[in-house]
C-alpha positions as a Markdown table, in Angstrom:
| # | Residue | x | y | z |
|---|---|---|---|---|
| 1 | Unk | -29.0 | -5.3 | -18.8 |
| 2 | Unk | -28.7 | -4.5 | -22.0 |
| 3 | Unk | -25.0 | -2.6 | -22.3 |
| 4 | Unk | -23.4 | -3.5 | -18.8 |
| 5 | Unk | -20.2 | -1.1 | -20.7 |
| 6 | Unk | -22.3 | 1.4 | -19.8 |
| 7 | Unk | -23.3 | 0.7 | -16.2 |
| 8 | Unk | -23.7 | 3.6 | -13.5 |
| 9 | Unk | -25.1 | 4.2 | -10.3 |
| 10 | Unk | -25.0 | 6.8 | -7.6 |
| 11 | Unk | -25.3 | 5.9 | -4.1 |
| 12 | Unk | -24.7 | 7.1 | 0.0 |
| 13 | Unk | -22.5 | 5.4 | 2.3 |
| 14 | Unk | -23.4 | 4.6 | 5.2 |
| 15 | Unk | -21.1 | 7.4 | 6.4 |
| 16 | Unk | -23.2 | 9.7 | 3.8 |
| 17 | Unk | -20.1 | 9.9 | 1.5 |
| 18 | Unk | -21.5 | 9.7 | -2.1 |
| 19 | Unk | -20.0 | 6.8 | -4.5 |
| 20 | Unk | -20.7 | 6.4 | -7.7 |
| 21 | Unk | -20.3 | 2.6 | -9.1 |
| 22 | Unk | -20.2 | 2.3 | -12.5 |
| 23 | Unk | -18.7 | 0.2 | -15.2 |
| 24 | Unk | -14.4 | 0.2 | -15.5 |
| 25 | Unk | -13.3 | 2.4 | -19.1 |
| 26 | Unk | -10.5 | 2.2 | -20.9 |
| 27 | Unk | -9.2 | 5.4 | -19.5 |
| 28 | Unk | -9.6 | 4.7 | -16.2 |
| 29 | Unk | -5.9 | 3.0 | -16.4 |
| 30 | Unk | -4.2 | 5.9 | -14.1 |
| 31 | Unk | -6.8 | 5.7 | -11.7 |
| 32 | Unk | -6.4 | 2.2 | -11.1 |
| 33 | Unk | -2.8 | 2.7 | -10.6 |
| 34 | Unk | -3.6 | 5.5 | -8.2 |
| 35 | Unk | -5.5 | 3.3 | -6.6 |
| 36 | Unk | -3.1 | 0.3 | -5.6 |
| 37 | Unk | -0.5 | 3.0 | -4.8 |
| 38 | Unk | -3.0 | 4.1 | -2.0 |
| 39 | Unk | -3.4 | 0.3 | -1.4 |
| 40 | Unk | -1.5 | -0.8 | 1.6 |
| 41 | Unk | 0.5 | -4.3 | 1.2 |
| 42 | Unk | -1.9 | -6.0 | 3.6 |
| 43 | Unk | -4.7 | -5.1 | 1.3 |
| 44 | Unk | -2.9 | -5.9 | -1.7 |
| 45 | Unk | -1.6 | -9.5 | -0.4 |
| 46 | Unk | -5.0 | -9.7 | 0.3 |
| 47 | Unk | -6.2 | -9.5 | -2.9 |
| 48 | Unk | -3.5 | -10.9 | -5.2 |
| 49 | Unk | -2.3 | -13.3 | -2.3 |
| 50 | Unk | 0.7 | -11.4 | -3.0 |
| 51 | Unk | 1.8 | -7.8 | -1.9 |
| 52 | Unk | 2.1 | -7.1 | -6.1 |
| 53 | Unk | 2.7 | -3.5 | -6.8 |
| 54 | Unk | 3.7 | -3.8 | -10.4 |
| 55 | Unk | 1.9 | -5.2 | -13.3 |
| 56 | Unk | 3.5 | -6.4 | -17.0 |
| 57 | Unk | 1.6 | -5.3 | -19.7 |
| 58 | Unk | -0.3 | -8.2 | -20.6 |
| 59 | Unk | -1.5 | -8.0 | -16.8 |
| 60 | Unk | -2.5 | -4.6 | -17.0 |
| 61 | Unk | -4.2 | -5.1 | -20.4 |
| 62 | Unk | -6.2 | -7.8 | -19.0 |
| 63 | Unk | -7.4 | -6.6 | -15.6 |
| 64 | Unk | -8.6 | -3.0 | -17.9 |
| 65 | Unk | -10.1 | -4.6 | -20.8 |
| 66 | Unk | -13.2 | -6.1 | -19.4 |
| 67 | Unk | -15.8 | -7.0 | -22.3 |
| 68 | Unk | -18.5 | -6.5 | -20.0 |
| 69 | Unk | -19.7 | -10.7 | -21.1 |
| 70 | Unk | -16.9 | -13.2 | -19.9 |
| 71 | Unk | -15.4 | -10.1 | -17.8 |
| 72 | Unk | -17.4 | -7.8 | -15.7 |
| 73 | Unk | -15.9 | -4.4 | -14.2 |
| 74 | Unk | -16.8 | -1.8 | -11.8 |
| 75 | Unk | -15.2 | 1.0 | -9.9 |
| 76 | Unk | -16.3 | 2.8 | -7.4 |
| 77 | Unk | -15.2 | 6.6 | -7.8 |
| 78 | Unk | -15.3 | 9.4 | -4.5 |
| 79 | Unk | -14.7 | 12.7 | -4.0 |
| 80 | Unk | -11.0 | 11.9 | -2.1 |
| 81 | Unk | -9.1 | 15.1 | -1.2 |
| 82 | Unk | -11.3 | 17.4 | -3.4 |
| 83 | Unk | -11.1 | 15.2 | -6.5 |
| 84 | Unk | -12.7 | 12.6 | -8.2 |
| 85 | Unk | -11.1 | 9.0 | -7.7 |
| 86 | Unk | -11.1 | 5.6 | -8.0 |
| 87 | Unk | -11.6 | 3.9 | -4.3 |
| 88 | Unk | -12.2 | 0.3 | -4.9 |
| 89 | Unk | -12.9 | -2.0 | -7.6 |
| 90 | Unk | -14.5 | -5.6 | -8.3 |
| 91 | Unk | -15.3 | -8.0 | -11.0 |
| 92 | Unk | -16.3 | -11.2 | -11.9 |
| 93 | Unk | -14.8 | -13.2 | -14.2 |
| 94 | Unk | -17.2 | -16.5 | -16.3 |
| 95 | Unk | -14.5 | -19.8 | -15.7 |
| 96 | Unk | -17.5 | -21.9 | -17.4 |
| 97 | Unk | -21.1 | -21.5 | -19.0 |
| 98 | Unk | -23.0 | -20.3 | -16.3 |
| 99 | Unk | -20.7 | -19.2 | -13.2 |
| 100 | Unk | -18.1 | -16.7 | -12.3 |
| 101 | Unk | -15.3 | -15.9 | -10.1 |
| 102 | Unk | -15.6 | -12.4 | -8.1 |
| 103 | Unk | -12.7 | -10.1 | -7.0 |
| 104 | Unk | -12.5 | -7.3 | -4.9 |
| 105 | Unk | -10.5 | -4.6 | -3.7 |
| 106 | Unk | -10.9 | -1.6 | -1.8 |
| 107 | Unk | -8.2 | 1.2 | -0.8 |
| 108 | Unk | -7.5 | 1.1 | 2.8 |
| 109 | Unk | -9.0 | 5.0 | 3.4 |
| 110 | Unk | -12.2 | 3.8 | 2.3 |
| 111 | Unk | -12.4 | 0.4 | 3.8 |
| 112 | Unk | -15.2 | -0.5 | 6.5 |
| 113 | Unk | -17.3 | 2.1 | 5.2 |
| 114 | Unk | -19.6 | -0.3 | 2.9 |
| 115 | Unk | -17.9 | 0.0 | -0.4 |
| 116 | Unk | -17.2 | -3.7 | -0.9 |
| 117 | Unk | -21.1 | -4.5 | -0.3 |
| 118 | Unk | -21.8 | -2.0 | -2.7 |
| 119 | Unk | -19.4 | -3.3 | -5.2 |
| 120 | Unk | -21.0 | -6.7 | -4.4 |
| 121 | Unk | -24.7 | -5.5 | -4.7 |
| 122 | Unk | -23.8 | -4.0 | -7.8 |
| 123 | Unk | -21.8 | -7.4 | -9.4 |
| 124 | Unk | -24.9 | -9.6 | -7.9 |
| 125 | Unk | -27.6 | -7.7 | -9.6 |
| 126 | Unk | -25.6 | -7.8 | -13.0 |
| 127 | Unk | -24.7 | -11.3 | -12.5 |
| 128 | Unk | -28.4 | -12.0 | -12.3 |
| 129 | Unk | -29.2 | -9.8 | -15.4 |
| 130 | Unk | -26.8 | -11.7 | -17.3 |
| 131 | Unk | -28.5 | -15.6 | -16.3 |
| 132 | Unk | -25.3 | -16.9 | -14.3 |
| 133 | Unk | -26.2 | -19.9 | -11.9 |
| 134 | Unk | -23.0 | -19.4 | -9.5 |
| 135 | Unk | -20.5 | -17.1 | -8.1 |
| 136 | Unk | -17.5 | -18.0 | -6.9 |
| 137 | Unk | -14.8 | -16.1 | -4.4 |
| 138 | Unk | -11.3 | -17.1 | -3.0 |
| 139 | Unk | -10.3 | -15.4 | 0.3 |
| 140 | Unk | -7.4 | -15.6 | 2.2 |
| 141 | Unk | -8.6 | -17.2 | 5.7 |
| 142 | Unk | -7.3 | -14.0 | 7.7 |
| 143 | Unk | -9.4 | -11.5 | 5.3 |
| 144 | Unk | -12.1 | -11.5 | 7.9 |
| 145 | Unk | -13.8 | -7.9 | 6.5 |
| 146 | Unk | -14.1 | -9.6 | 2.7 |
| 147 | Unk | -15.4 | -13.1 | 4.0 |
| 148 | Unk | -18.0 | -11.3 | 6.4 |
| 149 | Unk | -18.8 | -9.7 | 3.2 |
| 150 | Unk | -19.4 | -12.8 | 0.9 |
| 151 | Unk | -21.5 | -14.4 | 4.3 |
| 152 | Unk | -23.6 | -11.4 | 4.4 |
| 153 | Unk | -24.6 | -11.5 | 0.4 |
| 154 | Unk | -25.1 | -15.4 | 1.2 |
| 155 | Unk | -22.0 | -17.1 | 0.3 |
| 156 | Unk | -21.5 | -20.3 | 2.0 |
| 157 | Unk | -17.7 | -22.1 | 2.2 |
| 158 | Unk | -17.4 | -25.1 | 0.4 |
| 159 | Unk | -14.5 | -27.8 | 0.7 |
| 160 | Unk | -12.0 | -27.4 | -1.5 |
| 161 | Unk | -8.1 | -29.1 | -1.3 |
| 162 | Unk | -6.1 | -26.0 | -0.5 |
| 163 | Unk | -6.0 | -25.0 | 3.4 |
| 164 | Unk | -4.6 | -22.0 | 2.9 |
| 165 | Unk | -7.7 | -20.1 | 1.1 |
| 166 | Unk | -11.4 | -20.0 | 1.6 |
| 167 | Unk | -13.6 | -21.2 | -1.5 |
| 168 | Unk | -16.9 | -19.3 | -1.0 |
| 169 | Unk | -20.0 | -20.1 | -3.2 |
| 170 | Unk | -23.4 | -18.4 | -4.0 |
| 171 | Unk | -26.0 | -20.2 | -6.0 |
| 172 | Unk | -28.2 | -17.1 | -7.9 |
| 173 | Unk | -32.0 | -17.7 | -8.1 |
């Protein structure tokens, strides 16, 4: 891919609800914020292994500043109450030459309805393009939806010191 910054696709749910995924921009700020405020703190803690509602400004500059390189983005964006919205996002994030950590999180409205295995689709096929050996996920033990997931795209858990989170792995052909 040449300009990932640029990424877009339109796709059905399996519920027929179209979702567009497409690559996070820098005005996309007060939809992200829209979006954890419709997050519930199960979700959240899920996610940030904390129930984090508020973000400093060096957090929110990082997490929306994705250089589309070292730091992948994508939203997915729905028609939600007769408007346009963010309803879940992902990333992946290079930790060394050649593999990446992925993230995701997804509003509860829109959750079980195949918007995290679109996300993931999405970040796989990119991660591919840009020649990284290995992605790398951390899931809370009782986040059953995200780890089924991360099995079904062909993550396997690997052993890691910490009992209290699941280190996933998926080696990329």
């Amino acid at each position: 891919m040449s300009d990932i910054g640029q990424y877009s696709a339109s796709e059905h749910l399996r519920d027929g609800n179209l979702i567009e995924v497409r690559a996070l921009r820098p005005d996309d700020e007060a939809g992200m914020l829209a979006a954890l405020e419709a997050t519930g703190a199960q979700s959240l803690q899920r996610r940030f292994f904390t129930t984090k509602r508020h973000f400093s400004d060096k957090e929110r500059s990082f997490f929306m500043n994705a250089d589309f390189k070292s730091h992948v983005a994508l939203v997915a964006v729905a028609d939600a109450a007769g408007k346009s919205a963010i309803v879940a996002g992902g990333r992946y994030i290079v930790f060394e030459p050649g593999r990446a950590e992925m993230a995701f999180v997804v509003i509860d409205a829109w959750q079980r309805r195949g918007v995290g295995s679109l996300l993931m689709r999405h970040l796989v096929k990119l991660a591919r393009g840009a020649e990284l050996r290995q992605l790398t996920a951390e899931v809370l033990p009782d986040n059953a939806p995200m780890l089924s997931v991360f099995r079904k795209f062909g993550f396997s858990p690997i052993a890691s010191g910490d009992p209290g989170l699941v280190h996933l792995v998926l080696t990329l052909g």
